[in-house]
C-alpha positions in Angstrom: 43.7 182.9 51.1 43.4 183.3 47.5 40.9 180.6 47.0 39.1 183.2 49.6 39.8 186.2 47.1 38.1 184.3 44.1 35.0 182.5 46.3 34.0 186.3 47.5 34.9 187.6 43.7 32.7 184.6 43.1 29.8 185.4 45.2 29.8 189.0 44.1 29.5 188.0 40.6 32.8 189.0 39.3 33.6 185.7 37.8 34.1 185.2 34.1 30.6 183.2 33.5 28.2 184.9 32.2 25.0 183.2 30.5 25.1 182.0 27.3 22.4 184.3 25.7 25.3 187.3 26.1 27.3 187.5 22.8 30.7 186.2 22.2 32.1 189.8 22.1 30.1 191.3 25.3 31.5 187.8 27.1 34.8 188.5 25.6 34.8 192.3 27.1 33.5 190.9 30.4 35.7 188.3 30.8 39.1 190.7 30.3 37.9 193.4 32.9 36.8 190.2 35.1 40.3 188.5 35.4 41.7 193.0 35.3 39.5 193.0 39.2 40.7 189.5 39.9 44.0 190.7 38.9 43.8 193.5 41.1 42.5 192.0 44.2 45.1 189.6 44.2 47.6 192.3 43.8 46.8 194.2 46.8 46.6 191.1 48.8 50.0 190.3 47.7 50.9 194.3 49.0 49.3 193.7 52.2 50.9 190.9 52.5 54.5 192.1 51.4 53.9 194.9 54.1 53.1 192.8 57.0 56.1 191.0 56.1 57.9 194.3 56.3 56.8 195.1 59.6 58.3 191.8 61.0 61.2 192.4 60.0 62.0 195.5 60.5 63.6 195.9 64.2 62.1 197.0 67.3 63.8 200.7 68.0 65.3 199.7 71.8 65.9 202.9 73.8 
């Protein structure tokens, strides 16, 4: 699932590549809020996640 996260990062052209006629500073910049979206996206998988988890374990109410 996360190799899902960064192939759609990926395809949206979020990755950390950026051509080489970009300066070193501009890739530097690009690169930090890059892997700060990658970051992110992975972090509110892991909530989803957590939360599903949640749901399963918390009991049926039985009347």
């Amino acid at each position: 699932m996360m190799i899902e996260v960064a192939a759609r990062l990926w395809s949206m052209g979020l990755t950390t590549w950026r051509g080489e006629e970009l300066s070193r500073g501009r890739r530097g910049e690009d690169q930090s809020m890059n892997q700060q979206l990658l970051y992110q996206s992975m972090n509110n998988f892991a909530i989803l996640q957590d939360q599903s988890m949640h749901q399963k374990l918390i009991p049926w109410p039985t009347r």
